[in-house]
VOBA-1610 file (N, C-alpha, C; in pm, whole numbers, padded with zeros to 5 digits, always signed):
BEGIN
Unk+00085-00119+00000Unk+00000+00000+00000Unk+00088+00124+00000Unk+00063+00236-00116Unk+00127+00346-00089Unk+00073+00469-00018Unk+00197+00501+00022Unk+00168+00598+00123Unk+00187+00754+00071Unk+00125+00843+00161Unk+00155+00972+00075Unk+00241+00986+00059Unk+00372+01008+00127Unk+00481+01056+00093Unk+00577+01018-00051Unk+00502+00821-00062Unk+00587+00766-00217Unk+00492+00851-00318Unk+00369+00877-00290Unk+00275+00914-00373Unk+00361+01048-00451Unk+00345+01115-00348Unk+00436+01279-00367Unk+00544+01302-00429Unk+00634+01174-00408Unk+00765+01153-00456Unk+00755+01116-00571Unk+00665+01019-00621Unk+00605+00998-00758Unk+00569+01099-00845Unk+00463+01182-00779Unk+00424+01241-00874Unk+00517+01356-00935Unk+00629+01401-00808Unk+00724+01453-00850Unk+00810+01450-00966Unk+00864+01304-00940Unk+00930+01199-01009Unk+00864+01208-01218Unk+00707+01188-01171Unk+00664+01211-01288Unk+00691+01372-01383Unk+00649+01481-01321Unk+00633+01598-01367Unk+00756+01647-01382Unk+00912+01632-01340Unk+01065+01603-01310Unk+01112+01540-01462Unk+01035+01441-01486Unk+01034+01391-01602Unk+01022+01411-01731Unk+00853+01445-01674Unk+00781+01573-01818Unk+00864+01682-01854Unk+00915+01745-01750Unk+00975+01826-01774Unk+01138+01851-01878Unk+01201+01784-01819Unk+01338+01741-01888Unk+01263+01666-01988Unk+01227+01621-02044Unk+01169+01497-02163Unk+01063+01704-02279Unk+01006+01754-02174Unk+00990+01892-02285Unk+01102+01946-02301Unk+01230+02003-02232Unk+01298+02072-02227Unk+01452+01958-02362Unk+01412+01875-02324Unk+01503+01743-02426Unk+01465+01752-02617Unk+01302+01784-02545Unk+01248+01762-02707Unk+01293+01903-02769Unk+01245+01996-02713Unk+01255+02116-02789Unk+01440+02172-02817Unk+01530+02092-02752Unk+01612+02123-02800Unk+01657+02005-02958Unk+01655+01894-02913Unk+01646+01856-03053Unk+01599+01884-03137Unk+01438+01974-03107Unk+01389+02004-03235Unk+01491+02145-03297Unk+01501+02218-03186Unk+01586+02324-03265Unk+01715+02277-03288Unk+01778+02162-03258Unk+01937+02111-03291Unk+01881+02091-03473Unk+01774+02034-03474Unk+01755+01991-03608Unk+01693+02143-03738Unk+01654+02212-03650Unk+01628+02330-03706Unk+01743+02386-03773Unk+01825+02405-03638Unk+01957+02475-03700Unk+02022+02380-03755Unk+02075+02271-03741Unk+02113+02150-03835Unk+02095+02205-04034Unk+01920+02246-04023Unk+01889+02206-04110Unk+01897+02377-04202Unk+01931+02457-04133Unk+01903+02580-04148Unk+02099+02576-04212Unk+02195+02497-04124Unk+02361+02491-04131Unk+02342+02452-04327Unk+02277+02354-04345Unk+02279+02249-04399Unk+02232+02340-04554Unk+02134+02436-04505Unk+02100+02570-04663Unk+02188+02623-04658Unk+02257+02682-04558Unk+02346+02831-04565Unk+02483+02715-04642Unk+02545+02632-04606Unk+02647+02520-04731Unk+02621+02549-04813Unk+02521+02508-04847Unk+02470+02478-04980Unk+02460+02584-05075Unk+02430+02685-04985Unk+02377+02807-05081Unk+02542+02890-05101Unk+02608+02869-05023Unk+02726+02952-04995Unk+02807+02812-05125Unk+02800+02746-05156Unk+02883+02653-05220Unk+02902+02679-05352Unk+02654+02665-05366Unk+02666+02754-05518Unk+02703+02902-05547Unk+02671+02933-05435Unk+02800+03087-05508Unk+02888+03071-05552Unk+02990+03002-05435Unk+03133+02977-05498Unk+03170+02905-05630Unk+03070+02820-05665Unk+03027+02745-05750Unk+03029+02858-05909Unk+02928+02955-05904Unk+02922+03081-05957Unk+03033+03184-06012Unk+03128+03190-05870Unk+03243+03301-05892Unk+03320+03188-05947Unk+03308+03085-05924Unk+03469+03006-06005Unk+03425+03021-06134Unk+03308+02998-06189Unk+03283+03012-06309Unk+03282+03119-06372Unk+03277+03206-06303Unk+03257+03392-06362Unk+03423+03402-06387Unk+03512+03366-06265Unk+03653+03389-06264Unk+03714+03335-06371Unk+03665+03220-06403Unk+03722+03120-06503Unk+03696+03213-06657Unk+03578+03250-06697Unk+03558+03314-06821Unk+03624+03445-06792Unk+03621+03552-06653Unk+03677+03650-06691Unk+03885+03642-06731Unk+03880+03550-06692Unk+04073+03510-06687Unk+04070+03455-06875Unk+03995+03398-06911Unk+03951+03371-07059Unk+03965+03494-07149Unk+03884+03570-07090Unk+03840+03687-07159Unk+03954+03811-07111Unk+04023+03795-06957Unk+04191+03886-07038Unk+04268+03875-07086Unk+04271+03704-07059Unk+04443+03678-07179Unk+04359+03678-07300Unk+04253+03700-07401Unk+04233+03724-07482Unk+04234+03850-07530Unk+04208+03966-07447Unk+04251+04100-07435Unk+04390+04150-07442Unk+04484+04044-07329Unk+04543+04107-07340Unk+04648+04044-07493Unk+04639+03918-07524Unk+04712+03843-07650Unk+04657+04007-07776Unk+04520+04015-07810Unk+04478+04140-07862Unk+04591+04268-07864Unk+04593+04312-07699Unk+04644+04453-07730Unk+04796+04425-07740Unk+04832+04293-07694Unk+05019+04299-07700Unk+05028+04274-07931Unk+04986+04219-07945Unk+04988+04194-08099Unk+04937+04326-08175Unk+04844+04419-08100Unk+04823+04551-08208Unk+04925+04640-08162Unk+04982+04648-08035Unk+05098+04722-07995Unk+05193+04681-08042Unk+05216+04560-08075Unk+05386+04530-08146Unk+05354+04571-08312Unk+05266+04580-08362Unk+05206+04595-08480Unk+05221+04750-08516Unk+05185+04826-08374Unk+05138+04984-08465Unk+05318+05048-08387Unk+05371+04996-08249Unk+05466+05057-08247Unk+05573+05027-08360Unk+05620+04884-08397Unk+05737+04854-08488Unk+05785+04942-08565Unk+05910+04973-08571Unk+05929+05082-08662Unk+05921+05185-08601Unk+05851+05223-08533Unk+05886+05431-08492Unk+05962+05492-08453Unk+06045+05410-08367Unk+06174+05486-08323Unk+06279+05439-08403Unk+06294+05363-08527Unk+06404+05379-08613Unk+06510+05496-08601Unk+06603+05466-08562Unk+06754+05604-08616Unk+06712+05632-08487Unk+06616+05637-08382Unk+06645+05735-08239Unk+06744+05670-08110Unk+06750+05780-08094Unk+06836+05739-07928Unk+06749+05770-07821Unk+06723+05724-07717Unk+06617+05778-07629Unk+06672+05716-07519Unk+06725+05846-07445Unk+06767+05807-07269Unk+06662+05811-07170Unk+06694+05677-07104Unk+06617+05648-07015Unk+06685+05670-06868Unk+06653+05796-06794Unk+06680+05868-06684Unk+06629+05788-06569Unk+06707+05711-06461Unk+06700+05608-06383Unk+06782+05647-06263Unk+06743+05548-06147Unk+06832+05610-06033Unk+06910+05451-05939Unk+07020+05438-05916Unk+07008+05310-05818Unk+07034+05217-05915Unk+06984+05105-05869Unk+07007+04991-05943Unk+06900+04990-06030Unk+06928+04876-06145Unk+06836+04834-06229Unk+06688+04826-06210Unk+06587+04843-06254Unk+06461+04831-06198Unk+06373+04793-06315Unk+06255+04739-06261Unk+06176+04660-06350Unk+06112+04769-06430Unk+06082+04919-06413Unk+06044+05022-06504Unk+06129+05052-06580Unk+06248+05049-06526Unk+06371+05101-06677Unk+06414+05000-06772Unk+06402+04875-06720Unk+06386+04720-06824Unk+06222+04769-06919Unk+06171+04780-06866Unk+06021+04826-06941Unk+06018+04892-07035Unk+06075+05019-06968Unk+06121+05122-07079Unk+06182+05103-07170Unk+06312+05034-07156Unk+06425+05012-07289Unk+06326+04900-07357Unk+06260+04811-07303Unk+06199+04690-07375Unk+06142+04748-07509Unk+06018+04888-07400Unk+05944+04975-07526Unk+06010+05053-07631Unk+06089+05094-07608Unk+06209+05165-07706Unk+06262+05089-07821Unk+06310+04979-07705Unk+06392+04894-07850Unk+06317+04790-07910Unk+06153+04781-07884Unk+06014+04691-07942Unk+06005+04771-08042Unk+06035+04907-08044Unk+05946+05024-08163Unk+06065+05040-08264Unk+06218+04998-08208Unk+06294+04995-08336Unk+06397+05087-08278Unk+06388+05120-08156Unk+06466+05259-08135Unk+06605+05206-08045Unk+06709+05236-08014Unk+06813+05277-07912Unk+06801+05297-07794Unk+06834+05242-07698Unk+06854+05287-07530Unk+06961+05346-07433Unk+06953+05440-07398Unk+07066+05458-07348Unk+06999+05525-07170Unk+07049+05406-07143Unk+07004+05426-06980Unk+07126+05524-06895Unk+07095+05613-06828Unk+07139+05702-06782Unk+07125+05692-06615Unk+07189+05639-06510Unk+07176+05592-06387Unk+07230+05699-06292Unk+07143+05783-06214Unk+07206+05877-06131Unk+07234+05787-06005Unk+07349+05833-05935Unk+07409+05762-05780Unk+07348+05809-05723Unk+07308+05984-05659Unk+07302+06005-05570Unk+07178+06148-05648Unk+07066+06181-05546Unk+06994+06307-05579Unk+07064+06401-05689Unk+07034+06494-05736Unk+07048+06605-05778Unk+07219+06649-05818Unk+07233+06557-05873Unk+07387+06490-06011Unk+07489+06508-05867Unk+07451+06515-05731Unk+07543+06475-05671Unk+07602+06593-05608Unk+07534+06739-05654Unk+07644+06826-05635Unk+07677+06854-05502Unk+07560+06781-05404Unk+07609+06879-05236Unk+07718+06834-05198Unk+07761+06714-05240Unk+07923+06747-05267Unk+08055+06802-05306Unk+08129+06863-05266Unk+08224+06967-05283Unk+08302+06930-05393Unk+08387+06794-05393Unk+08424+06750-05486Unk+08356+06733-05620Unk+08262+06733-05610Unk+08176+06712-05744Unk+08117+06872-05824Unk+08079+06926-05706Unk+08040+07039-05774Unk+08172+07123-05820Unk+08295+07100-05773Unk+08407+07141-05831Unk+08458+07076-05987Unk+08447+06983-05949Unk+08489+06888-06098Unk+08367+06960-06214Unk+08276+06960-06186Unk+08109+06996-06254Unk+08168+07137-06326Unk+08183+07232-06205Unk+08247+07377-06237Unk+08379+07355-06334Unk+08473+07302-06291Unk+08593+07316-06367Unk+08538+07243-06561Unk+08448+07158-06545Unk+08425+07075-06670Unk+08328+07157-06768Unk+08253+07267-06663Unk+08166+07367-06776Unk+08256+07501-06776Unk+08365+07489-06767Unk+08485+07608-06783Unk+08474+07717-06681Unk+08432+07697-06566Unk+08416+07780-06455Unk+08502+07713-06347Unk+08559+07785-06326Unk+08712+07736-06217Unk+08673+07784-06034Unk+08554+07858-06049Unk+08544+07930-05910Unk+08375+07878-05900Unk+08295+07914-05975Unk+08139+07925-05989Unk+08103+07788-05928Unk+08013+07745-05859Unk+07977+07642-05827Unk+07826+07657-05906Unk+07809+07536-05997Unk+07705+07523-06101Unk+07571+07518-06022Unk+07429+07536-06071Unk+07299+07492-05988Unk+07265+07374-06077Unk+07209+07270-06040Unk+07151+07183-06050Unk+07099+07228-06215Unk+06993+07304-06267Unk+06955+07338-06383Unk+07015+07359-06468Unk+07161+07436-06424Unk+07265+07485-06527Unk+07333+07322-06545Unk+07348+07248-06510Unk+07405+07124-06529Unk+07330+07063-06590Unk+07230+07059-06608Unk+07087+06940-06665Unk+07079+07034-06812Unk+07077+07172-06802Unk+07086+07198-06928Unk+07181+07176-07049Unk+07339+07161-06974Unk+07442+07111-07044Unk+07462+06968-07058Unk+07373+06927-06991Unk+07370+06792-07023Unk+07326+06778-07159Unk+07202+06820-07110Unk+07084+06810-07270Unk+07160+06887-07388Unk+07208+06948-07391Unk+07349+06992-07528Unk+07450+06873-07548Unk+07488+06834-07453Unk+07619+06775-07479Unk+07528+06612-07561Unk+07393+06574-07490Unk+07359+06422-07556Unk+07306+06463-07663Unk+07257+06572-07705Unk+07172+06615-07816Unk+07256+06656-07925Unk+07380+06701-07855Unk+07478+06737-08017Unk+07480+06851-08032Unk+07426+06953-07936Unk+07430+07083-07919Unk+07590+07139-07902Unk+07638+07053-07824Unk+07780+07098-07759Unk+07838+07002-07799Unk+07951+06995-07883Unk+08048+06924-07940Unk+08159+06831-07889Unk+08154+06850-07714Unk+08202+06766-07626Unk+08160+06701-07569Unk+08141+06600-07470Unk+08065+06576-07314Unk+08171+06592-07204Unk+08232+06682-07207Unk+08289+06720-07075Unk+08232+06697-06918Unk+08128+06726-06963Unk+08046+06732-06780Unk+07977+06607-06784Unk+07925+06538-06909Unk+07939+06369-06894Unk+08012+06310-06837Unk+08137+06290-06895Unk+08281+06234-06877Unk+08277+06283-06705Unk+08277+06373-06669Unk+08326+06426-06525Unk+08232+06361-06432Unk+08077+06361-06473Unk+07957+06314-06377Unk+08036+06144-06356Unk+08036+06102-06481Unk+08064+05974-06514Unk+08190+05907-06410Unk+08285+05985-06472Unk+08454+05919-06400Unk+08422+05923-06243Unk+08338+06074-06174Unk+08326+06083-06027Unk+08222+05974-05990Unk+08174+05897-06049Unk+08094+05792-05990Unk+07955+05856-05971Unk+07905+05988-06021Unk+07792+06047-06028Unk+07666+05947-06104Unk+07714+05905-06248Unk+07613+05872-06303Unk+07696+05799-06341Unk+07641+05672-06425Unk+07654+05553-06518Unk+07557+05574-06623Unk+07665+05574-06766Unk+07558+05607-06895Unk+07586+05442-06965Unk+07480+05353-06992Unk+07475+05276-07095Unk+07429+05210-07233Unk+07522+05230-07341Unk+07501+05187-07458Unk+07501+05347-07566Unk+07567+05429-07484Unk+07616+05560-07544Unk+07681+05535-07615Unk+07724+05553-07742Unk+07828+05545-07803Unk+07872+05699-07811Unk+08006+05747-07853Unk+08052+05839-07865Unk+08016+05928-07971Unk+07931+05909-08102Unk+07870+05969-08221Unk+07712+05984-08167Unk+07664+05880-08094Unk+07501+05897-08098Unk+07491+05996-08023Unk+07321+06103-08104Unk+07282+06154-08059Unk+07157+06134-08008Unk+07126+06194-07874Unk+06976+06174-07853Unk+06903+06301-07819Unk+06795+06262-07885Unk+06654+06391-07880Unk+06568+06382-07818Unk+06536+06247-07753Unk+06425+06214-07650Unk+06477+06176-07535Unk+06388+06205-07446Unk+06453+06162-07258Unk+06315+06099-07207Unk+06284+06009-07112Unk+06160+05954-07056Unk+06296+05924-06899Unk+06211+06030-06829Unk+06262+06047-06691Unk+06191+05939-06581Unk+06258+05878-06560Unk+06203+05765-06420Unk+06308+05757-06316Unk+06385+05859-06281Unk+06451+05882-06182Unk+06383+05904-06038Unk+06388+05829-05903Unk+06317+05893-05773Unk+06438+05792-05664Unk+06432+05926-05559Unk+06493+05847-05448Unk+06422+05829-05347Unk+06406+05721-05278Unk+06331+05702-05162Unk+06165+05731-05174Unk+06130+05668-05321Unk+05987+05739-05345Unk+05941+05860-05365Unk+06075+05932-05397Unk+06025+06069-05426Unk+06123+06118-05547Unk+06073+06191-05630Unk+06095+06255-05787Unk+06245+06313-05735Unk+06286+06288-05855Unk+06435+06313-05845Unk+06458+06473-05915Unk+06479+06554-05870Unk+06436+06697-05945Unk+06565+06734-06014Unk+06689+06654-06015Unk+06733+06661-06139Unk+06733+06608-06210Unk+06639+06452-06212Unk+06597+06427-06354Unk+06494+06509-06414Unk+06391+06566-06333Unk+06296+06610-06386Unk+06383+06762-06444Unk+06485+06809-06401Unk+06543+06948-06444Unk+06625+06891-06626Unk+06646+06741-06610Unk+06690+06709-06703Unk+06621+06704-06843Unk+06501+06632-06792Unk+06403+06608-06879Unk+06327+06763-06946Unk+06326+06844-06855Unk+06261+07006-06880Unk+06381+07085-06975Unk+06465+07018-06928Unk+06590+07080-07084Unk+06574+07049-07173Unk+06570+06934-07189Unk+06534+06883-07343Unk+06365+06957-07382Unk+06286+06936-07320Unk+06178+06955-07353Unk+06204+07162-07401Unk+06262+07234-07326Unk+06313+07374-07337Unk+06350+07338-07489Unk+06427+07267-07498Unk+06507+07267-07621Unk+06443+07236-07749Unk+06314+07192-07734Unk+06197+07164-07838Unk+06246+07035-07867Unk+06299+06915-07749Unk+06312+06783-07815Unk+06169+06708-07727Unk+06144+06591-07722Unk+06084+06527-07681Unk+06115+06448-07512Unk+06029+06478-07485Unk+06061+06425-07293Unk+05964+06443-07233Unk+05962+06319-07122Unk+05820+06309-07028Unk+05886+06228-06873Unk+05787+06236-06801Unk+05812+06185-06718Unk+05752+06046-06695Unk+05782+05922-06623Unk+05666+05793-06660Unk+05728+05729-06514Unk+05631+05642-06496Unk+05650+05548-06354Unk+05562+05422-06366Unk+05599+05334-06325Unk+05551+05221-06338Unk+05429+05207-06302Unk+05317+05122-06338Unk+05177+05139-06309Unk+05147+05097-06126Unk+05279+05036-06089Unk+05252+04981-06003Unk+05361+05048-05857Unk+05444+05184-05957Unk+05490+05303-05841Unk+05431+05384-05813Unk+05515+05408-05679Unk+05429+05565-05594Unk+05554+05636-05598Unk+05640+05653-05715Unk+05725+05713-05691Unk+05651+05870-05718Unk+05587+05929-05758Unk+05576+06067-05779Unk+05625+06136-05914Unk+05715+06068-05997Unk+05752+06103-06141Unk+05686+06187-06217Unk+05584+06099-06216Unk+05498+06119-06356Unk+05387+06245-06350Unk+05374+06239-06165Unk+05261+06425-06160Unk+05345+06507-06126Unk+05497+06493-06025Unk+05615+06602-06081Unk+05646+06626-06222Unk+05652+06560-06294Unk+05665+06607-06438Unk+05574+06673-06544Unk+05420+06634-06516Unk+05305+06723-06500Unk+05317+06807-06506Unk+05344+06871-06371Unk+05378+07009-06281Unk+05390+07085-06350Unk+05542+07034-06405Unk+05612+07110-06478Unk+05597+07142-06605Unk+05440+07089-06693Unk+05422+07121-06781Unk+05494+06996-06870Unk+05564+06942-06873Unk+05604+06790-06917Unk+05452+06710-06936Unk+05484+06669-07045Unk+05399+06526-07046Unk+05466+06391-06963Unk+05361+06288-06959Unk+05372+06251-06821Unk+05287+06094-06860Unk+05330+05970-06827Unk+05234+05877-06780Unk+05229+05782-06660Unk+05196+05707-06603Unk+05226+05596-06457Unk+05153+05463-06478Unk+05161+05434-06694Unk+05147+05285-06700Unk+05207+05230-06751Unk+05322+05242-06738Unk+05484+05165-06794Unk+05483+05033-06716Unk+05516+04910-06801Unk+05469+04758-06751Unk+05342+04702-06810Unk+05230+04807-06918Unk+05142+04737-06972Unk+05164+04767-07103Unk+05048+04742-07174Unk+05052+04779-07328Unk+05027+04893-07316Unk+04924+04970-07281Unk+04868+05099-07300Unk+05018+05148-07242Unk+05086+05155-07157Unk+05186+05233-07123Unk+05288+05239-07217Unk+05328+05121-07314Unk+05402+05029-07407Unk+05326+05150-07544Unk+05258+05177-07549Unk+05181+05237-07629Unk+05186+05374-07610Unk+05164+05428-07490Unk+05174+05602-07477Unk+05344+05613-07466Unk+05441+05574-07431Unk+05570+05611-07463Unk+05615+05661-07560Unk+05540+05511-07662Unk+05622+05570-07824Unk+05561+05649-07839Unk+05414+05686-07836Unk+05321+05767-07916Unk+05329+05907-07891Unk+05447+05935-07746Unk+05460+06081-07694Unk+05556+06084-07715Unk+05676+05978-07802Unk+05787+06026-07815Unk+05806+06043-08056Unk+05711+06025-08094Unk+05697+06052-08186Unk+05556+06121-08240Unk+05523+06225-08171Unk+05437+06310-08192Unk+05293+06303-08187Unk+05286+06202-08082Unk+05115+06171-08036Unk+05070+06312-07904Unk+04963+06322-07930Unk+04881+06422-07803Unk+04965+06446-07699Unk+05040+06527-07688Unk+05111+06570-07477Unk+05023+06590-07441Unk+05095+06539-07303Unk+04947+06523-07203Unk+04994+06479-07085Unk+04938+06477-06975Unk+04950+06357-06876Unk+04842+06253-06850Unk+04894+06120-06849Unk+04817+05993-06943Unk+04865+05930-06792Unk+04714+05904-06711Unk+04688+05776-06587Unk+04589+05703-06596Unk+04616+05630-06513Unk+04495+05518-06498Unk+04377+05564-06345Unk+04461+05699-06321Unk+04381+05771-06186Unk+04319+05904-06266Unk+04249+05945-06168Unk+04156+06049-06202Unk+04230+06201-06292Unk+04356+06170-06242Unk+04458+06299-06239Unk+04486+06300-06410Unk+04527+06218-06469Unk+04531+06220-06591Unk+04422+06255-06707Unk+04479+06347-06787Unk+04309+06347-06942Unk+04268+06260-07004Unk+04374+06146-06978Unk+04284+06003-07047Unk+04412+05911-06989Unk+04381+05764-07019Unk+04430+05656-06991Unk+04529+05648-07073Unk+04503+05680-07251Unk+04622+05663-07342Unk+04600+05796-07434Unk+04714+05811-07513Unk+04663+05923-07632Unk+04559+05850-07692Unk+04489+05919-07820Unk+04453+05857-07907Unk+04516+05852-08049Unk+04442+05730-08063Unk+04504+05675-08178Unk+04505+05702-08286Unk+04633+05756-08336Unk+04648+05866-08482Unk+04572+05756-08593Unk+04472+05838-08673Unk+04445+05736-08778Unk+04502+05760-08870Unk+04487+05603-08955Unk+04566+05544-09081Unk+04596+05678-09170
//
C-alpha cells in the first residue's frame, strides 16, 4: 500500500520527467532546425562559390584574350617608330623593373637605349668635390654650377648641341652617373625620366628632362603602373607630359606615341590624368 509521501515523490518523479523529456524535445527540435538551417546556408554559400569560379574562369579567358589582342596591335602599330632614335632612359640606383620596361618599349618600336643611372639626388652636387669637378668641366674654375645649369648642359652635350661631353665624362669618371650603350657619335633627342629616391621625384631628372623639352626635343616623365614614386605628376607640374602605365601595353603604347608626336598630355589610370592613353592617330 502506498503511502503519501511515495505518492508525492512519484508524482514529482513524474512531472521532473515531463519536464526534462519537454525541455530534451525542444532542444532537438531546434538542434535539427539549426542543423537544417547549417545544412542551406552550405549549400547556398557553395553555389556561389560554385558561380564566382565560373565567372573567374571566363573573366581570366576573356583577359588573356585581351590582353594576347592589345600585346599583338601594340607590337604591330609601335614597330618601326623609333628607327635612327636614341632615347635616354633617366634612372636612379640599381636596375629596376620600369627602366627594363622602358628600354623593352624603345627597342620593341625599333629605337636605341641609353640608360642614364644617377648615384646620388640632384647629379650629386652637395658634394664639394663634385660640384668642383662639374664647375671646372663647364669652364668655370670658381662658380659652383645649380643643378639646372648642369641638366641643361647635359641636354646639349647628348643632343649634339655641344660638341664635347665634358660634364658627362666628369659626372661619369666621379661615380655620379653611369651612362649605358652611349656610343661616342650617338645623338639623342628624346629623354623619358624615371629617376626617384626614396619614393620621391628626383628633381634633377625632372630638371633634365625640362631641358630637353626647353630645347623643343621630346621628354616626359613615366612610372611604373605599379609606383608611388611621384615622377609622372612632378613632371606634369612642370608642364612635361607625363604617364604611370609603364609595364602594360597601353603604357608600351603612350611612350612611343609621346615620343613621336602623339597628343602631350598627362596619361593615368587615376583620375589625375586626361585620359588613360593618347589617341590613336588614324591610318
Amino acid at each position: 500500500m502506498y503511502n503519501l509521501r511515495y505518492h508525492i515523490a512519484s508524482l514529482v518523479a513524474v512531472f521532473l520527467a515531463l519536464a526534462i523529456g519537454i525541455i530534451l524535445g525542444g532542444l532537438v527540435v531546434r538542434q535539427g532546425v539549426f542543423d537544417s538551417q547549417q545544412r542551406a546556408l552550405v549549400s547556398s554559400l557553395q553555389s556561389e562559390f560554385n558561380n564566382l569560379k565560373k565567372q573567374n574562369t571566363t573573366l581570366k579567358s576573356s583577359l588573356a584574350l585581351d590582353d594576347a589582342y592589345a600585346t599583338q596591335m601594340t607590337d604591330e602599330w609601335t614597330a618601326g617608330r623609333l628607327d635612327g632614335r636614341t632615347v635616354v632612359i633617366l634612372t636612379s640606383g640599381a636596375a629596376s623593373e620600369a627602366s627594363d620596361e622602358a628600354v623593352k618599349a624603345v627597342k620593341g618600336a625599333g629605337g636605341t637605349a641609353v640608360i642614364a643611372t644617377m648615384a646620388k639626388p640632384n647629379f650629386g652636387l652637395s658634394q664639394s668635390v663634385v660640384a668642383s669637378a662639374a664647375a671646372s668641366a663647364m669652364g668655370s674654375a670658381t662658380v659652383t654650377p645649380t643643378r639646372e645649369e648642369v641638366a641643361k648642359q647635359l641636354a646639349a652635350e647628348w643632343s649634339g648641341a655641344s660638341s664635347a661631353r665634358s660634364l658627362s665624362d666628369t659626372l661619369v669618371s666621379s661615380g655620379q652617373m653611369k651612362l649605358s650603350g652611349f656610343s661616342a657619335s650617338a645623338i639623342a633627342t628624346q629623354v623619358v625620366d624615371l629617376a626617384a629616391f626614396d619614393n620621391h621625384p628626383d628633381l634633377a631628372g625632372l630638371d633634365l628632362a625640362q631641358a630637353f623639352g626647353a630645347a623643343g626635343m621630346y621628354a616626359m616623365g613615366a612610372e611604373a603602373i605599379d609606383s608611388n614614386s611621384g615622377v609622372a605628376a612632378a613632371a606634369a607640374a612642370r608642364k612635361l607630359s607625363a604617364f604611370d602605365t609603364l609595364g602594360t601595353n597601353p603604357g608600351r603604347f603612350t611612350l612611343v606615341a609621346l615620343l613621336t608626336g602623339g597628343q602631350q598630355g598627362y596619361y593615368s589610370n587615376t583620375a589625375r590624368g586626361v585620359s588613360l592613353f593618347p589617341a590613336v592617330p588614324k591610318p
